[in-house]
C-alpha positions in Angstrom: 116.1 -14.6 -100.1 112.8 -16.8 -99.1 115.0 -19.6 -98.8 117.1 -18.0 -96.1 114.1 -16.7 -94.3 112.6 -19.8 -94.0 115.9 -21.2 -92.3 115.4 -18.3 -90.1 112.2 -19.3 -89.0 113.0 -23.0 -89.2 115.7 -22.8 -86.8 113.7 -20.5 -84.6 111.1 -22.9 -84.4 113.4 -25.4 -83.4 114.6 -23.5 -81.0 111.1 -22.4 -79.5 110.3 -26.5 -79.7 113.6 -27.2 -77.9 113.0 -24.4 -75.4 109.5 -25.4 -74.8 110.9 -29.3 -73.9 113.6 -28.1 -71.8 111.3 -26.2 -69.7 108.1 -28.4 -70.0 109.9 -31.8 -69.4 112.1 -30.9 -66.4 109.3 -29.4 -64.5 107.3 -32.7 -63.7 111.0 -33.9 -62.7 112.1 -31.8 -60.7 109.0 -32.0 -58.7 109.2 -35.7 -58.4 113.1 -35.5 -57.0 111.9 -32.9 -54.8 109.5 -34.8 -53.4 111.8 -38.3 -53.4 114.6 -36.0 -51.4 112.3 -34.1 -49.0 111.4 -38.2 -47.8 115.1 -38.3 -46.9 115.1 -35.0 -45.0 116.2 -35.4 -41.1 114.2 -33.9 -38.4 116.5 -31.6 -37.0 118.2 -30.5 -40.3 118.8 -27.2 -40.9 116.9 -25.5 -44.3 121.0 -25.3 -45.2 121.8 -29.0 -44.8 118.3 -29.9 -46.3 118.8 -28.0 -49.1 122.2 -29.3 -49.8 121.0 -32.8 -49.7 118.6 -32.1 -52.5 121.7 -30.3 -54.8 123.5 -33.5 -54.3 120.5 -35.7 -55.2 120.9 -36.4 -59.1 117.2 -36.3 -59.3 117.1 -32.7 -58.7 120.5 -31.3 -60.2 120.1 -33.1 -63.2 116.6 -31.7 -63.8 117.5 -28.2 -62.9 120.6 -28.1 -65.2 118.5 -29.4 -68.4 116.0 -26.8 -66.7 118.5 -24.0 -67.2 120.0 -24.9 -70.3 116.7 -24.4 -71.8 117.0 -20.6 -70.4 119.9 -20.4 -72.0 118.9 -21.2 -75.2 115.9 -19.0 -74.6 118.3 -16.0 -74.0 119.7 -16.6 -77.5 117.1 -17.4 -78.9 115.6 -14.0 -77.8 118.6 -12.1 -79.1 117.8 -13.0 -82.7 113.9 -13.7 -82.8 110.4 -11.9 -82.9 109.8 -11.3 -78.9 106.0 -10.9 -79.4 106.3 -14.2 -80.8 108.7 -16.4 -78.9 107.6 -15.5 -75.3 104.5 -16.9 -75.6 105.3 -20.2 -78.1 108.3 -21.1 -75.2 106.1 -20.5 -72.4 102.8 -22.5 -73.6 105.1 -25.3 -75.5 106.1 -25.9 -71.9 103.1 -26.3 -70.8 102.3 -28.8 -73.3 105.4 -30.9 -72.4 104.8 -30.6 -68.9 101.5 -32.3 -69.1 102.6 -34.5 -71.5 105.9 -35.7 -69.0 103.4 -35.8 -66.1 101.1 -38.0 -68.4 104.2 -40.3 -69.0 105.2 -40.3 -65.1 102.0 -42.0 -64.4 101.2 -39.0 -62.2 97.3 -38.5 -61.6 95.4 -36.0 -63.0 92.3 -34.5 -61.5 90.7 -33.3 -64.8 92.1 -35.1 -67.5 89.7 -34.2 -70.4 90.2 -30.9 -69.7 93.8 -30.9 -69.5 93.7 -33.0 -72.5 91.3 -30.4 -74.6 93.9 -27.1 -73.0 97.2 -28.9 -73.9 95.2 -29.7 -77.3 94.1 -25.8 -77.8 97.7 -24.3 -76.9 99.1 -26.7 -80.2 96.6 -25.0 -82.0 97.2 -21.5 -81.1 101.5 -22.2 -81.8 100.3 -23.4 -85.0 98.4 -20.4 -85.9 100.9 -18.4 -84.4 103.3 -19.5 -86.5 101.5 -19.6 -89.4 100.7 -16.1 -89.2 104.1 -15.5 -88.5 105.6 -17.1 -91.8 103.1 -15.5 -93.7 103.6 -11.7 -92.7 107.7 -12.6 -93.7 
């Protein structure tokens, strides 16, 4: 029966990890092909043309689509998981993965250290919360 549990959780965690990186990693993404397209945007477009533009850009419909998979998989995983626990794990895992795709974008950060030391403090409290979490099963 531990066994079983412990595939439970494994494959929850996975899932939280995965949701956490489709969320986290698309963000910096999408922001950069938002940015790239609104370059392109014409003077006297319409919001309707300009927004169509974007949706045909790859760099912003490929983002999104990874961006709503990992909702997706967050809707399922919420269907068979703790919801006290899986909110929050998702939600700061993506922040993690955010900073750490901004980091690899060679965007600039204003506080680094500090973003650094918060991305460093929100794997700790996962950790914790996970660990509390296997142990109360």
């Amino acid at each position: 029966m531990d066994f079983l549990l412990n595939v439970d959780l494994l494959q929850d965690s996975a899932s939280m990890v995965l949701v956490g990186a489709l969320w986290g990693c698309t963000n910096p993404l999408l922001r950069k092909g938002s940015v790239e397209a609104a370059r392109y945007t014409r003077r006297n477009e319409s919001f309707l043309q300009s927004s169509l533009r974007s949706l045909l850009n790859v760099k912003v419909w490929l983002p999104y689509i990874l961006n709503q998979s990992g909702s997706l998989v967050f809707y399922f995983l919420l269907a068979k998981s703790d919801l006290s626990l899986a909110v929050p794990i998702c939600n700061a895992l993506a922040l993690v993965f955010s900073f750490v795709t901004s980091l690899a974008l060679g965007e600039k950060m204003q506080k680094p250290i500090r973003s650094f030391l918060g991305a460093t403090l929100v794997v700790v409290g996962v950790t914790i919360c996970v660990s509390t979490q296997e142990e109360q099963s």
